[in-house]
N, C-alpha and C positions, 0 to 999 in steps of 0.2 A: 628676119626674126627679131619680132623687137620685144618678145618676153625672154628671151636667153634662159628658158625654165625658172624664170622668176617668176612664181604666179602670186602675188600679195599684193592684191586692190585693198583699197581700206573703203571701198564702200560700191552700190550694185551699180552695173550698168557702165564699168567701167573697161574690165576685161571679159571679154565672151569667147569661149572655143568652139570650134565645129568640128567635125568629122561625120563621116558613114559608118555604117555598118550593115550586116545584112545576115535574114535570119531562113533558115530552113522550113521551108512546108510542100505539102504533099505535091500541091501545084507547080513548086519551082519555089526559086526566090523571092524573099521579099526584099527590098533596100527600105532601111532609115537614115533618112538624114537628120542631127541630132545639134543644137546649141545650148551651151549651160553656161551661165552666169558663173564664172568663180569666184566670185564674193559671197554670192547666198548660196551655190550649189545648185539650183533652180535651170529645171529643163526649159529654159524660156522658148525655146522656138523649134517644132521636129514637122516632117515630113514622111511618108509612105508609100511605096510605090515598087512596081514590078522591073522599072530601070533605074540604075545609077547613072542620073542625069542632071544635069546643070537646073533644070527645071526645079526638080525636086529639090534640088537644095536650094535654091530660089525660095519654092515654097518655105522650106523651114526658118531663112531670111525674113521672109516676110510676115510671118506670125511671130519671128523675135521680136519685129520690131514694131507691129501692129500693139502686141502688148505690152511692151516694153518703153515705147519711145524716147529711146536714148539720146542724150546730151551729144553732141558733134565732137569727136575726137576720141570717142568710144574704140578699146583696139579690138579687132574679128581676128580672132588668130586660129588656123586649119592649119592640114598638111598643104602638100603642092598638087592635089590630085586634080585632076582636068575640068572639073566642076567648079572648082575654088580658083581659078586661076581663068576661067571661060572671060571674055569679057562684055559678058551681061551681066555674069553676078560682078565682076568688080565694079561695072558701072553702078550699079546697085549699091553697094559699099558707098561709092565717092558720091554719089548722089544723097545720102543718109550722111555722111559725114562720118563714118565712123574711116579708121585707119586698119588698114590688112598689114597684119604679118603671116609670116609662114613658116613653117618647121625649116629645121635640116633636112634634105634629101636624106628617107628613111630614116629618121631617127626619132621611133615613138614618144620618146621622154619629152620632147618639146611639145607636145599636146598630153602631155600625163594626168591632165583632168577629165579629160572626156573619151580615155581611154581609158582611166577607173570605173565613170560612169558604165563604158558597154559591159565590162566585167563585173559590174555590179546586179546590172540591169538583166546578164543572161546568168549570173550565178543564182540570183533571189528568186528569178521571176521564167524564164523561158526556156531552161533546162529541165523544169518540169511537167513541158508539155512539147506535145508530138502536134504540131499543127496541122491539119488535112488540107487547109485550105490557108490562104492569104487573107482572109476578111477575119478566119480566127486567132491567126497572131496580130492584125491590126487590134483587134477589139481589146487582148490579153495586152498588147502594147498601150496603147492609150489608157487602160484602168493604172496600168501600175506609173505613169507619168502623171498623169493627172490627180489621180487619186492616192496612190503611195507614199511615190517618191516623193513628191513637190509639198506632200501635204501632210503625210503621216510619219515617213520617216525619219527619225531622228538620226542624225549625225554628230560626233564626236568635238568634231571643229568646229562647229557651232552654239556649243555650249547642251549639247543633247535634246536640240528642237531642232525643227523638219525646217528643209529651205524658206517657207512661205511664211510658215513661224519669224524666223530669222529676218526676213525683206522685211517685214512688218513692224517687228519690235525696233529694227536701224530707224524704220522711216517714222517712228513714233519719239524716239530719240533723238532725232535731227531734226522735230521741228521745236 
């Protein structure tokens, strides 16, 4: 564990969390696999799917880092769950250069970023819909990350501008 719940990068692309989560419809389950930047708040990297699989979180690895392309030494910090710990995705880590940590066995406070995130994400957003299907909670999922959250929503700790506001105005500042 090498954030010890210490989450204060001073700038993006330094600390990133992962976790799952998974959401109810008519057909069964869905799983998301979910990465957020905790510098800007920014969903940088998610994945969707009917298993909770190493794959899947692969996926959302690989869209962090497709759009993101973080500096070597970047920390991924997750729980210990079986996907996170697979060793494809940590080859994948060590091959990217970024550095894995991992929570205490059960103890949600050490990823308490991107376990606000799902609270946030089914408080605002998927509480108020009954999904019949899995392509209608993907769809309701992808508007409010893409479109919402990452772009519309303001946040408190960032001065009351939306994560992408925030990555933009650091990266206009820093040069």
């Amino acid at each position: 564990n090498l954030l010890n719940q210490t989450f204060a990068p001073t700038a993006p692309n330094q600390v990133w969390v992962a976790d799952l989560t998974y959401v109810a419809t008519q057909e069964g389950w869905l799983y998301l696999a979910g990465i957020k930047d905790v510098y800007t708040c920014e969903i940088v990297g998610y994945a969707m799917g009917e298993r909770m699989t190493k794959e899947l979180t692969g996926k959302a690895l690989f869209m962090a880092l497709r759009s993101q392309r973080p500096p070597a030494g970047l920390i991924h910090h997750s729980d210990r769950g079986s996907q996170y710990c697979a060793y494809d995705y940590r080859v994948i880590q060590e091959q990217s250069g970024l550095k894995s940590s991992m929570s205490r066995k059960g103890n949600c406070y050490d990823n308490a970023p991107m376990e606000s995130f799902w609270g946030t994400l089914k408080n605002e957003s998927l509480s108020h819909y009954r999904f019949n299907n899995r392509d209608e909670a993907i769809s309701v999922i992808r508007e409010y990350i893409e479109i919402f959250y990452n772009r519309q929503r303001r946040h408190s700790r960032l001065g009351n501008i939306s994560p992408a506001a925030f990555r933009e105005k650091y990266h206009q500042m820093a040069a």
